[in-house]
N, C-alpha and C positions, 0 to 999 in steps of 0.2 A: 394672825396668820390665816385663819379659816376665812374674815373678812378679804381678805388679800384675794382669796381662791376665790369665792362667792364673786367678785366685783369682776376677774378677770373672763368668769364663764360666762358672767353679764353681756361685757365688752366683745365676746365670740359670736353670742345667739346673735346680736346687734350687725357686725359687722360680716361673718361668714355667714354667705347663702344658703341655704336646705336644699336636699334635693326640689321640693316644690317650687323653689324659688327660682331656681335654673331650670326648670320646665318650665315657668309661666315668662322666662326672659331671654332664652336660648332658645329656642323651636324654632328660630329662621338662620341662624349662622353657625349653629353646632359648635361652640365655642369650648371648651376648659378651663372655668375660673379656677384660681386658688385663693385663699387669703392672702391680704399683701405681705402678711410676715413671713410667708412660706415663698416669696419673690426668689429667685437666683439671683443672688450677687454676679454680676461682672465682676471679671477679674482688673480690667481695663479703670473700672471706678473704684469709689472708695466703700470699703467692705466692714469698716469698722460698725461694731452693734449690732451684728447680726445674730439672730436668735437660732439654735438647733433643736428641730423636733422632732421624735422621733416616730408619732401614731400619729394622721388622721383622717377625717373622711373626706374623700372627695366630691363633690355635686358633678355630676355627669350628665350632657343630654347626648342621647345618639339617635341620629334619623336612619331608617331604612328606605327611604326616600325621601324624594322633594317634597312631597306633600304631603305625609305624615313621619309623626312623632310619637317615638315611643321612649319615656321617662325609666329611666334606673339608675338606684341606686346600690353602689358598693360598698358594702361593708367592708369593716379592716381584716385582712388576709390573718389567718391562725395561723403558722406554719410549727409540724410535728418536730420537725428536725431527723426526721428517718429518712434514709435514702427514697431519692426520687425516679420511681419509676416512670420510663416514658413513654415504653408505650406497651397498652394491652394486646390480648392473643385472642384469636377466635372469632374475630369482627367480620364484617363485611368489607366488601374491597366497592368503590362506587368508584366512574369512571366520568369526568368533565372533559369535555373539548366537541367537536365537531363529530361526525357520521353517526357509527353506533355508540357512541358515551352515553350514560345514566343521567346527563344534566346538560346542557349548555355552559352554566355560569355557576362559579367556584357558591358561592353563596346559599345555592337551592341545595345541592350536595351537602353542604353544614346543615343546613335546616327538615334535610331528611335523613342524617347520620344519627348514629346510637352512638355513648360511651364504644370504643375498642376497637370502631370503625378505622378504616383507612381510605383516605381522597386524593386520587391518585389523579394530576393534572395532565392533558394531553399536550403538547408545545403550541402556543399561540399566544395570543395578545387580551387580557380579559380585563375590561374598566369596571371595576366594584370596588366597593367598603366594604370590607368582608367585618361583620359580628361574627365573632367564635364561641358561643355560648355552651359546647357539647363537649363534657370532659374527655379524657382518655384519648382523644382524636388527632391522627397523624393526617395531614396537609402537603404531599408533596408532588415536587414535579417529577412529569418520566421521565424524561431525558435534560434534566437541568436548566441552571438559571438562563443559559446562551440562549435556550429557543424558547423560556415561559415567564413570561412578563404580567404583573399584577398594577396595574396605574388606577391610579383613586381615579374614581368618574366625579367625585367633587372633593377638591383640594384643600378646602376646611378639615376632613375628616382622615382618619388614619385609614392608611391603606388597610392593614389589619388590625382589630383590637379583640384583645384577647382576652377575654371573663371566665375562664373555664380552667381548673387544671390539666396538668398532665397534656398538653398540645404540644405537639411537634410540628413544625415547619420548616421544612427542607428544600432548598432548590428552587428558590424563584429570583428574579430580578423584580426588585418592589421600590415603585420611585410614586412620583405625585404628590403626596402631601406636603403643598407648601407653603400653605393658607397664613398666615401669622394670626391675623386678629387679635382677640384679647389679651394675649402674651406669647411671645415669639417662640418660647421653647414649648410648647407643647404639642401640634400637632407632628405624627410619626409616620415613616413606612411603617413599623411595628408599632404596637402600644399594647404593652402585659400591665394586667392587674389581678393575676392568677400568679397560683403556684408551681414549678416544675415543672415549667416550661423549655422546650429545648429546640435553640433556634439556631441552623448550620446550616453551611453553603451553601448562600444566599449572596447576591449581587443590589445590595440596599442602596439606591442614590437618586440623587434630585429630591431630598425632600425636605424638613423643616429639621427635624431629628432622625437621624437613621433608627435607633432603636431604643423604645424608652421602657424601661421596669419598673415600673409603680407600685411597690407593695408585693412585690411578687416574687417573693423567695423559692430558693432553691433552682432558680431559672440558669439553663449554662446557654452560652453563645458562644458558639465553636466555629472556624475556618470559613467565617464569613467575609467576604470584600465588602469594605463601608465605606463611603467614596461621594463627595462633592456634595455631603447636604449642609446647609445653611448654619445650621445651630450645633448641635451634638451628634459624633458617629453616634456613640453609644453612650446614655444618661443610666444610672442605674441611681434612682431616689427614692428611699427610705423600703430598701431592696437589701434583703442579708442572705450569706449563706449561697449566693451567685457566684458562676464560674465564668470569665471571660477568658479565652483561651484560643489562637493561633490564628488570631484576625489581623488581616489589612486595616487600615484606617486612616484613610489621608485624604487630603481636602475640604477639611470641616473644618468650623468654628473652633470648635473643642474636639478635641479625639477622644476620650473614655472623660465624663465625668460623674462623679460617685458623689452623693447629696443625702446625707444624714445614712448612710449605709455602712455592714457591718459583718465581718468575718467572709469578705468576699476575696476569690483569689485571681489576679489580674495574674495571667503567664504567657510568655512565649509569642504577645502580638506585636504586629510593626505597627508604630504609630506614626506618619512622617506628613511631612509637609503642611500641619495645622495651624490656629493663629496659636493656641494653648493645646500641645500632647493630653497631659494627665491633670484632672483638673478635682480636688478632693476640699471637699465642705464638712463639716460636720461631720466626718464620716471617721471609723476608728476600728480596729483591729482587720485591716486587713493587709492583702499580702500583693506586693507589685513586685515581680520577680521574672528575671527574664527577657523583656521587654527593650525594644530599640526604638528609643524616640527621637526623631533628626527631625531638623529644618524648619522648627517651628518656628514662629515671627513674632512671639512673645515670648513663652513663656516654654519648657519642654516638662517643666513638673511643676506645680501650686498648689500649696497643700493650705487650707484656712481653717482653724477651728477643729483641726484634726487631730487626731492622737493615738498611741499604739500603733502604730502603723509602721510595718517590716518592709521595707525599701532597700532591696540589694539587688545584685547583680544584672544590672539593665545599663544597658548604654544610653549615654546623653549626651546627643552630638546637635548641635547650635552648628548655623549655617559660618562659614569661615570670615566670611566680610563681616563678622562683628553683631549681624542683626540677629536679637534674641537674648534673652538671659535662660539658663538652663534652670536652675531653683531659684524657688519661694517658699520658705514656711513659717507662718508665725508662732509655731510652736515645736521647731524643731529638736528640742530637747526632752518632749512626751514622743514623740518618733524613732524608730530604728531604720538610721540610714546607711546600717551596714548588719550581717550578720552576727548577731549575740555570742556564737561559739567561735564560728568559722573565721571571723574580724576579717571578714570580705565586704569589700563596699562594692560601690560601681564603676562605670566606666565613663568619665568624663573629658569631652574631648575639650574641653577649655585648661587641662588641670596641667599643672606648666612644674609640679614641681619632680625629684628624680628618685629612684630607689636605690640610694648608697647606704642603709642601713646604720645611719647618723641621726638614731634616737632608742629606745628603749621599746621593751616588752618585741611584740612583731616587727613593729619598725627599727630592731638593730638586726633584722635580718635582712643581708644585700643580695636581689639578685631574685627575690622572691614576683615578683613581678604587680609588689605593693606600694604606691609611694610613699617615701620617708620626711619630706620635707612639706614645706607651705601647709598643715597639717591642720584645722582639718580645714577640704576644699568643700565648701559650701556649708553642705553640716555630715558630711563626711569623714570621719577618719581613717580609712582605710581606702581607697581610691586606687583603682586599679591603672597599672602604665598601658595598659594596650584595651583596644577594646575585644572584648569577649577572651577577656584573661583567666575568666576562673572555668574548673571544672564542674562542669554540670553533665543532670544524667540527659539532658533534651540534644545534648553537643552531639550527634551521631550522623554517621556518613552515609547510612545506607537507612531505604525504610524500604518497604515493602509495602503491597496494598494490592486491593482488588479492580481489575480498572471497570469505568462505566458501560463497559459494552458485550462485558460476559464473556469474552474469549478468557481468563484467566487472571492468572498475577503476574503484577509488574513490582521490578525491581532496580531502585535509583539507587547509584551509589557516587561521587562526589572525592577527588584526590584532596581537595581543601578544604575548611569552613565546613558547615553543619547545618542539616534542614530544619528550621522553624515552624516547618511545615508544609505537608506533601498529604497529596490527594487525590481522585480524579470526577473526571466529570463529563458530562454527554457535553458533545461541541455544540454550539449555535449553528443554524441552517446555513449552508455555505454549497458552493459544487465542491469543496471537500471531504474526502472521503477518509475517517477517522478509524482503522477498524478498531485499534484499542482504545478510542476513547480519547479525550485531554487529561494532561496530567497538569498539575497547579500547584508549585513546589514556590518555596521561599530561602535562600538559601544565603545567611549569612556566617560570620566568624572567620574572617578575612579580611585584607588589609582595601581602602578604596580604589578603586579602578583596579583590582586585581583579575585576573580570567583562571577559570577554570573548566575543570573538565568533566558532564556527565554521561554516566557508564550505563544504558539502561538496557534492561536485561525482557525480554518479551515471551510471552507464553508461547506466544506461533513467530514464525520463522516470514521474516518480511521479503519481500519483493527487490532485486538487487536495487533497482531504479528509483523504489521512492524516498522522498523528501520527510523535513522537519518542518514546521508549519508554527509556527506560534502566532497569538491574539493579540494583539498590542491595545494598549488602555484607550488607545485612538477608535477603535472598534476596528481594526481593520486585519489583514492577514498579511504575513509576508513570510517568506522561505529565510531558514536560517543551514550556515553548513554543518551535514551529517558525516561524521565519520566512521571506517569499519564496514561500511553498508554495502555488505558479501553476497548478501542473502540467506544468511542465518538468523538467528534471533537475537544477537547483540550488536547493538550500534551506540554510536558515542555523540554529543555534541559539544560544543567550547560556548561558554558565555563568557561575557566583559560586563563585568562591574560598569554603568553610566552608556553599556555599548550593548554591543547582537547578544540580544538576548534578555537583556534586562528590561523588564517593563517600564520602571519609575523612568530609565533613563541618566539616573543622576548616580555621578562615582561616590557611593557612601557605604559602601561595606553589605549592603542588601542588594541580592538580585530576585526578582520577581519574576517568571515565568510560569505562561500558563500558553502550554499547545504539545502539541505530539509527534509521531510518525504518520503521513499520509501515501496512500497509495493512487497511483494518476496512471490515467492509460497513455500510452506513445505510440501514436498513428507514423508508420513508415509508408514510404514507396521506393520504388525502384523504377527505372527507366524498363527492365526488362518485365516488371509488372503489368507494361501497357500492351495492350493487344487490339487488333483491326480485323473485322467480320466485315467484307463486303456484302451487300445485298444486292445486286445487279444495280442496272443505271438507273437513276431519277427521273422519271418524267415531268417534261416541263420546267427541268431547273437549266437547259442550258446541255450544249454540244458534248458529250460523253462525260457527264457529269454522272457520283455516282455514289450511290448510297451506302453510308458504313455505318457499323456498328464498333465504338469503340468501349471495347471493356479495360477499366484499370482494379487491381484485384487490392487490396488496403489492408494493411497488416496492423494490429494493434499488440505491441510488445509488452505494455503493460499490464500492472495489477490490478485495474479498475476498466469497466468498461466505457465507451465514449458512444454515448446515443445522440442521434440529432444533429448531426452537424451537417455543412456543406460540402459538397465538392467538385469542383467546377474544373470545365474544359475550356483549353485555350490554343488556337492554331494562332502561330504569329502572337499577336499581343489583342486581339479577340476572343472575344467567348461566343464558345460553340454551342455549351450545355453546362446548366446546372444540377445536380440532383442532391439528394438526403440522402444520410446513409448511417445507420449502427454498427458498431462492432463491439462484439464483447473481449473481456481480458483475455488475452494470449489466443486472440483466433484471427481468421483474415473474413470478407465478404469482399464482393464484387459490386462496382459502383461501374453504373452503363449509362448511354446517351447513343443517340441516333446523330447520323452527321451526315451533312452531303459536298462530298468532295469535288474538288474538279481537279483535272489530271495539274500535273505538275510537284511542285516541293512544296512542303509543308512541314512546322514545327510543332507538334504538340505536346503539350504541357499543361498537367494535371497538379489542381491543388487544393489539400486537403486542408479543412476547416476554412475555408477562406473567409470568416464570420468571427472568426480567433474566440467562438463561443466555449470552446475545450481548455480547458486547463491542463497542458500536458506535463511529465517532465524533462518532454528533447523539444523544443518549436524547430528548431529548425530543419526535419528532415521530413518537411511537409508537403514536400513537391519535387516533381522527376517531368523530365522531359524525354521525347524519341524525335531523329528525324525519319521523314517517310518521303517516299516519292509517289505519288500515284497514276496510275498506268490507268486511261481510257480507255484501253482494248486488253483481251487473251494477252501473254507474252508467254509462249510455250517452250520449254528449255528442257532440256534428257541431262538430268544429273548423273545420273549410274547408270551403268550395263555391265555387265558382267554373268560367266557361267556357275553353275553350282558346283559342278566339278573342273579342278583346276587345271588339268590336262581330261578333256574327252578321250574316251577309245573308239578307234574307226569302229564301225555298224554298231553300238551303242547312244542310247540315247541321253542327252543331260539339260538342263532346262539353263534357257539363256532369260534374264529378267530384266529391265529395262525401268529407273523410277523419271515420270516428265510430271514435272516441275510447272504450274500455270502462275508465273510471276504476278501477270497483270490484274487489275483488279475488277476484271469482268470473265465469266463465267464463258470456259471456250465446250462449246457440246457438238457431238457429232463429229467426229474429225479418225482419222485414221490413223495408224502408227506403222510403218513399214522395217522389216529388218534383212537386213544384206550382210552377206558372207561374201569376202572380194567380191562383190561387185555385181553378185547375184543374189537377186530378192528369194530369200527363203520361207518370209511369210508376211502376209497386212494384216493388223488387226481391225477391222473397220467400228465403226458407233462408238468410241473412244468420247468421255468426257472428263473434264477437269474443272474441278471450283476455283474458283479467285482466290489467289494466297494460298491455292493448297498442290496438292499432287496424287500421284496415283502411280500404281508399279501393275506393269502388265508384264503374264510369261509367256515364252511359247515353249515347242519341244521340240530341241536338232540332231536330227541323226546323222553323223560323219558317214559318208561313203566308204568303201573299201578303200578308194586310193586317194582318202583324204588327211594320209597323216601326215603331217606337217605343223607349219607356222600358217593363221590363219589372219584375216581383218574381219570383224564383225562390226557393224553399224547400225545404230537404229535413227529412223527418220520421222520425229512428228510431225503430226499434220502431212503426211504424206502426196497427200493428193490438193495441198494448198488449197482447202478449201477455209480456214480461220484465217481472218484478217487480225495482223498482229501486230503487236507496237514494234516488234522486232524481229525479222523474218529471216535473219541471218545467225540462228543460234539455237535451231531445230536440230543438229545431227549433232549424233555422241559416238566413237569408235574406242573399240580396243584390240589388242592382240590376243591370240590364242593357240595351244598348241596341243593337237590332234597325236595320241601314241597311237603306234600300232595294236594291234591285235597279240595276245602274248596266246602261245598253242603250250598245251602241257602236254608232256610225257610221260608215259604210265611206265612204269619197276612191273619188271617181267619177272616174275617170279624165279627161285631154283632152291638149289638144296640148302642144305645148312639151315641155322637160326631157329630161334624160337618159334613154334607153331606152323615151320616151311616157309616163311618170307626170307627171300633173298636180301642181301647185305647190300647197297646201296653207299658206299663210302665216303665218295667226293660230294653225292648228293645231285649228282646231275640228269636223273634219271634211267639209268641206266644198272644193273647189277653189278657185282665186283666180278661175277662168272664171265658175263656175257661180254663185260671188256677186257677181260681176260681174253678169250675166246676169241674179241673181234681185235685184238694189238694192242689197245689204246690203254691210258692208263687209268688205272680205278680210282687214284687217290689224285686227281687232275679235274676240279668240275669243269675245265673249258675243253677236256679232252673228251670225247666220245665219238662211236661210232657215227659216220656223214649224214647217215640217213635221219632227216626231220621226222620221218614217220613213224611213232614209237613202234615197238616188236610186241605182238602179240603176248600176253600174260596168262599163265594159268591160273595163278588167283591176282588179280588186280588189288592198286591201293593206288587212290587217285590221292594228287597231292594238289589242296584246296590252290584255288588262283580265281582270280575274278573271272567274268561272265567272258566266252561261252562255256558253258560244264560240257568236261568231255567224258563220254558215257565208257566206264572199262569195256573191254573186249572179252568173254569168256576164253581160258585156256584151252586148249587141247589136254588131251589125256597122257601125248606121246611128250617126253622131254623136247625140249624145243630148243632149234637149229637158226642161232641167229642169222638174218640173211643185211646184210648192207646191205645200201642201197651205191655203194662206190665204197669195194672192199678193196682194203690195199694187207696185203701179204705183208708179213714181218717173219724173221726167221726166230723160229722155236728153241728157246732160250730154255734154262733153268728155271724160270717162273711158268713158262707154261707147261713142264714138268710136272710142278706141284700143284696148277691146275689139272692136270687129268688126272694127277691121282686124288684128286679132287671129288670131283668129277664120279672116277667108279665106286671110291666110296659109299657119293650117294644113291648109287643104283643099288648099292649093294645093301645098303641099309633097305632101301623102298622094296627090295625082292625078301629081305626078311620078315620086315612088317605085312608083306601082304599072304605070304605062306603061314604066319601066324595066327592072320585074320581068318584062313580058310580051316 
């Protein structure tokens, strides 16, 4: 036996290379030999005799450029088995990208980081081979894979390779390496030969292998898209104790293959559209759980050489036309292809047989949603009838998360089926405006081409207007319909399984989506928005041609603002003027041009964006038209006339006002304005002017005559004295009626006896006392009755009873009782009432002669 060992380590030094030996034979192509025994089997050939190893070293050259070589060698990785911490606290923060960054280029930032550090990328495009040589060190982008892209500057070599523990890389789109040479699976966007490494949302494609782990335990790959590399999404070889978990993977060779590796746990990734889904070598105690592998064109799971290995609850759906086989194992009976306790298998969409509970142990239970019959299908005994039939804890309708852009938490929730995985992330450079970021959900456990419905729930309160936006795997953007969009903070969308909304496109029970809520501005106008500023005539352009300014005022209705666009004028179907113009969200600006007019009709018509460089979300209320007529001359017109007071009082004065109106579109100055009362000029105003398009109100001040009460005609006459030549000279006079009262005379309450403080009683209110119409016949409780005479009677304490202008000034009393005198008295015979007027009467004498003999 010892001969045995002795002879085969012969046969190693002999035939595997040293590291010296791949320096002195790789320094021009950067290649990765392995010994032939450690070749990957195709699954496509024949795989019998194949050897499984589980330790050993690799020969490595790696260039830091074209023209020098620097030789290393890796040792075999020790891993503790203690949890993997990933990233340290305390570090420096370095910043790569353009203006003020610590670096240009991702690489010199490695090379002058410490353990604990953090290399935080700015969004751009950077060609490097990145070496990772510096443990504890996180690697990410700002703003995500959409806008930070990592492409090997030479395609031989791994875009990253990672020799260092404890490195995190986050957030880049990493393609280029596609070199094949000395063996086609080896060069990687990624390539780990370290411990504990932790590599998430990431957009890995175009290269030879998306992501390869070589000795490098304890490494998880989380919610990364792995998509269209040649060989393997993701290889994990002679790799234990690794987490793959809630990745895309479709368009490769192989989707996940596992190569002498051990206590790894595959969960919860879409594997679709590959030549071979799950591809397992040598590999053994690990755990595939979860997992939906469709449309493969070989193979959806192949297991060689493999054993202990827990294979449950994952769908296995083979394209419909027959092309594909879903399993292969050649040692199916060292494998668990259903759960040990639970006696839950998977979910196989070729498996034809029923659940009538026509057999023993679990399978004489009907209705359980296990099949009973054709038993077992592949190497399954326990086969589920539906796909995503069993309970698990990942089946949930709602997740929650932080979105990329710091406004807060977002919250998805889903009427059907269950997220796979939900996330978010900074959009790619777009004229879209993201405010919470992209969200990048997966959402299966439903039947194919089913639709459903998501309910997302937003920290801030959106805009009523804006849209749903998602990225299609095309690179490109399109609007999907939003519902609920009130302008609060919950809106809804519908996706279709194969339809709006789904990335992949194809009806299979996975909808892929990644995009958000955007907010777009909405440029309006209105017809009455447009307005016209003549400047006098143009010289030189031609016979009363004439200068305008036309302003149109642009409203933007929406949540985002719109910089830079055009906006352009149009009389008829020409352009008159172009100009540029911003407006921010929810405000208006003014967008002008100069124009020179010639009289006549004209159409103008204003239109915003006309470059369609905005992305709004109304297009079509981008333009408004007016028609105008333009006037080569003054056109002078008296809109209103009117007094301030609605009936004047004769010999009072009240202001008569007059607005003229200069229609035309030239500037009428110097001109007069005359105003006639029937037919007599009562006043000119002369040096009278008016601007083009506008008006002007001139007053005077008319005092009615004594014997001008009546119905009046008042007129006023612009231009009076015909000196503005007009386009219209027949629609200078404006008239209206008016009516002049009299003069109203008050009459003063002549005081007498009785009442409070000596003021005489007043009864009807006519002016007169209730004594003194006593006295003169007439009756006191009659105000149309009173004594003939207009001209009050002297009072001895007066009280003037308020009445408009003139004020009449009381008269002092006499001292002697007072002797009404008419002025056209008529006798009445003395009745009973004027009885109890004189006894009235001596009363009050008789009171005034006690008060006064009291006072003495």
């Amino acid at each position: 036996m010892v001969v045995v060992l002795l002879l085969l380590l012969v046969l190693m030094f002999i035939f595997v290379p040293t590291s010296a030996a791949a320096a002195n034979t790789n320094t021009t192509n950067n290649t990765y030999d392995l010994p032939v025994w450690l070749t990957i089997p195709d699954p496509d050939a024949n795989s019998s005799g194949i050897s499984c190893p589980y330790l050993f070293k690799e020969a490595k050259t790696i260039s830091d450029n074209e023209n020098e070589s620097e030789n290393e060698s890796v040792a075999d990785v020790t891993v503790t088995g203690e949890e993997a911490v990933l990233n340290g606290s305390g570090g420096r923060i370095w910043y790569v990208g353009k203006g003020d960054a610590d670096f240009a280029d991702i690489q010199d930032a490695i090379d002058n980081a410490s353990p604990g550090d953090t290399i935080i990328v700015k969004p751009g495009t950077y060609i490097e081979n990145l070496v990772v040589n510096v443990a504890n060190l996180t690697i990410r982008s700002e703003s995500g894979y959409g806008s930070t892209i990592v492409q090997a500057a030479r395609d031989y070599e791994h875009v990253f390779y990672v020799a260092a523990e404890d490195v995190d890389i986050v957030g880049f789109t990493i393609k280029g390496a596609t070199n094949i040479y000395a063996h086609r699976f080896r060069t990687a966007g990624i390539y780990i030969v370290s411990a504990r490494s932790n590599i998430s949302d990431n957009y890995i494609t175009g290269n030879n292998n998306g992501i390869v782990v070589s000795a490098g335990s304890y490494t998880r790959i989380v919610r990364n898209h792995i998509a269209g590399n040649t060989a393997c999404g993701i290889m994990l070889q002679i790799a234990n104790n690794c987490e793959v978990m809630d990745n895309v993977i479709s368009a490769n060779k192989f989707g996940i293959q596992l190569w002498g590796s051990s206590n790894c746990e595959l969960l919860n990734n879409v594997i679709e559209s590959n030549n071979l889904g799950l591809y397992l070598l040598c590999t053994n105690t690990d755990n595939i759980v979860n997992n939906t592998i469709y449309m493969s064109t070989n193979y959806s799971i192949y297991l060689s050489q493999s054993w202990n290995n827990g294979i449950y609850h994952n769908n296995f759906i083979i394209s419909g036309t027959g092309v594909g086989v879903n399993a292969q194992d050649d040692r199916w009976n060292a494998n668990y292809w259903s759960h040990p306790i639970l006696l839950e298998g998977n979910y196989w969409s070729d498996y034809t047989g029923i659940d009538n509970g026509n057999g023993t142990g679990k399978h004489a239970i009907s209705g359980d949603g296990i099949g009973d019959t054709k038993i077992p299908h592949y190497y399954d005994h326990y086969p589920f009838m539906k796909k995503n039939g069993w309970v698990y804890l990942l089946e949930n309708k709602e997740v929650t998360f932080e979105n990329a852009t710091g406004t807060g938490i977002i919250s998805l929730s889903i009427d059907k089926g269950y997220f796979v995985q939900a996330m978010s992330e900074s959009p790619p450079p777009s004229d879209l405006i993201f405010p919470h970021g992209l969200f990048n959900f997966t959402i299966s456990g439903f039947s194919p081409g089913d639709s459903l419905t998501v309910t997302i729930k937003l920290p801030l309160c959106l805009p009523a207007n804006s849209q749903f936006w998602i990225f299609s795997s095309q690179n490109k953007w399109f609007e999907i319909p939003m519902g609920d969009n009130d302008g609060d903070n919950l809106v809804t969308i519908e996706l279709i399984d194969g339809g709006v909304g789904d990335e992949d496109g194809i009806k299979n029970g996975i909808i892929i989506t990644r995009g958000g809520p955007v907010i777009l501005p909405d440029l309006t106008l209105n017809s009455s928005d447009i307005s016209f500023i003549p400047a006098g005539a143009a010289a030189g352009a031609g016979a009363e041609s004439i200068k305008v300014n036309i302003n149109a005022t642009v409203h933007n209705t929406g949540g985002a603002g719109a910089n830079n666009f055009s906006v352009t004028f149009f009389n008829d179907s020409s352009i008159i003027g172009i100009t540029t113009l911003s407006v921010n969200a929810n405000s208006t600006s003014v967008a002008a041009i100069n124009w020179v007019a010639t009289p006549g009709n004209h159409s103008i018509r204003v239109v915003l964006d006309s470059g369609n460089v905005i992305r709004e979300s109304n297009e079509s209320n981008n333009a408004a038209g007016i028609a105008i007529t333009v006037e080569g001359k003054p056109d002078l017109r008296p809109v209103e006339l009117a007094s301030t007071s609605e009936e004047p009082i004769v010999g009072s004065g009240t202001t008569i006002h007059a607005v003229i109106n200069n229609d035309g579109w030239i500037d009428a100055d110097d001109f007069s304005v005359s105003f006639f009362v029937d037919h007599h000029l009562i006043e000119t105003r002369s040096n009278i002017s008016v601007a083009a398009l506008s008006n002007r109100t001139i007053n005077i001040t008319w005092k009615p005559d004594a014997d001008a009460a009546g119905e009046h005609n008042i007129r006023v006459f612009a231009d009076s004295s015909n000196r503005i030549a007009e386009s219209n000279e027949s629609n200078n006079n404006l008239s209206t009626r008016i009516r002049v009262k009299e003069k109203e005379e008050k009459r003063i309450i002549r005081a007498g006896g009785g009442g409070s403080g000596g003021a005489s009683r007043d009864t009807d209110g006519d002016g007169y006392s209730d004594i003194a119409e006593i006295l003169a016949g007439t009756d006191w409780r009659d105000p149309t009755d009173y004594p003939g005479a207009t001209t009050p009677l002297p009072v001895s304490t007066p009280t003037v009873i308020p009445a408009p202008t003139p004020t009449v000034t009381p008269v002092p009393a006499p001292a002697i009782t007072p002797t009404p005198v008419p002025s056209t008295p008529t006798p009445r015979a003395v009745g009973f009432e004027s009885l109890l007027a004189l006894v009235a009467i001596l009363l009050v004498v008789l009171v005034f002669v006690v008060k006064t003999r009291l006072r003495e």
